[in-house]
C-alpha positions as CSV (number, residue, x, y, z in Angstrom):
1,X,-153.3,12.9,-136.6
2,X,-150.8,11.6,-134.5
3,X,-151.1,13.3,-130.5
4,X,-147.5,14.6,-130.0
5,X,-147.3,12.8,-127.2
6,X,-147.2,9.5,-129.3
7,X,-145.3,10.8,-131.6
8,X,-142.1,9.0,-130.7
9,X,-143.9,5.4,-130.7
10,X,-145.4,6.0,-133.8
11,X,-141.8,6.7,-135.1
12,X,-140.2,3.1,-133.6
13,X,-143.6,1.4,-134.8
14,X,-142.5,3.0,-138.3
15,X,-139.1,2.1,-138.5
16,X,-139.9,-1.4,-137.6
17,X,-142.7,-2.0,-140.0
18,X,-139.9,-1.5,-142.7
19,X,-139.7,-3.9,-145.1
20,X,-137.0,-6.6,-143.6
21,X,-136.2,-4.5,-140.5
22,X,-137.9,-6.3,-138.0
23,X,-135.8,-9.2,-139.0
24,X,-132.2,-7.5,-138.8
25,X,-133.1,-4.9,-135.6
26,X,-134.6,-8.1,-133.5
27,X,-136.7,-4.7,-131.6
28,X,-133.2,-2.8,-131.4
29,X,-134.6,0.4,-131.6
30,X,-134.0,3.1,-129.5
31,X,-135.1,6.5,-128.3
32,X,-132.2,8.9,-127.5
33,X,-129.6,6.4,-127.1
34,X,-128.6,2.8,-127.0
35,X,-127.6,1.1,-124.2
36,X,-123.6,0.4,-123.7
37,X,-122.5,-2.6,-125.3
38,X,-126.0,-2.6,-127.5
39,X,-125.6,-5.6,-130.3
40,X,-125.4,-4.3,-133.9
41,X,-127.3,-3.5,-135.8
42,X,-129.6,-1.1,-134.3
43,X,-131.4,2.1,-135.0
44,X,-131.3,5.3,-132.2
45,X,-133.9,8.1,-133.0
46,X,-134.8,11.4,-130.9
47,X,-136.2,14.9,-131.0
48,X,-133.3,17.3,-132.0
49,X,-135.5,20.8,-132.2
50,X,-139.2,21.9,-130.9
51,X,-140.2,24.8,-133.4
52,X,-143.6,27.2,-132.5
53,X,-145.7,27.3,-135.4
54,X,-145.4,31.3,-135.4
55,X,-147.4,33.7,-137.7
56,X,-148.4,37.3,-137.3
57,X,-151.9,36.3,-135.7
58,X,-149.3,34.9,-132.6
59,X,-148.8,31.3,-131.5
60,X,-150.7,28.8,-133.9
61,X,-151.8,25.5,-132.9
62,X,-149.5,23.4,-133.5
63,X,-145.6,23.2,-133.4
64,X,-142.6,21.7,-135.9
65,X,-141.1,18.7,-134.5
66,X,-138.0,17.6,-136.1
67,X,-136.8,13.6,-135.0
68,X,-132.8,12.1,-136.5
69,X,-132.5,8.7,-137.1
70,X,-129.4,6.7,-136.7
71,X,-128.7,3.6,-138.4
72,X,-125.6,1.6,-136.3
73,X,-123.6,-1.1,-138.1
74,X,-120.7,-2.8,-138.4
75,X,-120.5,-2.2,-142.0
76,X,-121.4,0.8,-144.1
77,X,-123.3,-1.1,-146.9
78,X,-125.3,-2.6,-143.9
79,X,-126.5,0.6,-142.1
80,X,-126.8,2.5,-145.9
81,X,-129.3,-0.5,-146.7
82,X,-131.5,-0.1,-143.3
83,X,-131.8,3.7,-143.9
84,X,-133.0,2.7,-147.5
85,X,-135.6,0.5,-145.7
């Protein structure tokens, strides 16, 4: 299991171990946002919401983490084929 963390690392290893995106993103992936004037096409990830694992016992162990991905084009076709990949 992945520590937490490490779990946004694990997400860019991920993305970039997609078939033909290491080729097109050239390592343009980001967390949270890319910079200004960032060349295209890239991918921008991040936490969006942090949910307790929550049961009538109290607290569990572990919580629900819930990550967006963004694929950034020019094109549509282009970004619709790197979120297929």
């Amino acid at each position: 299991m992945t520590p937490v963390a490490d779990i946004p690392a694990a997400l860019r290893e991920a993305i970039l171990a997609g078939p033909g995106l290491p080729e097109l993103l050239a390592e343009r992936v980001y967390p949270g946002q890319a910079p200004q004037n960032a060349a295209r096409p890239y991918i921008v990830y991040g936490q969006i919401s942090k949910d307790p694992d929550l049961h009538h016992g109290g607290r569990g162990d572990c919580d629900r983490d819930l990550y967006d991905v963004h694929c950034v084009s020019d094109g549509y076709a282009e970004a619709k084929r790197m979120a297929r990949l």
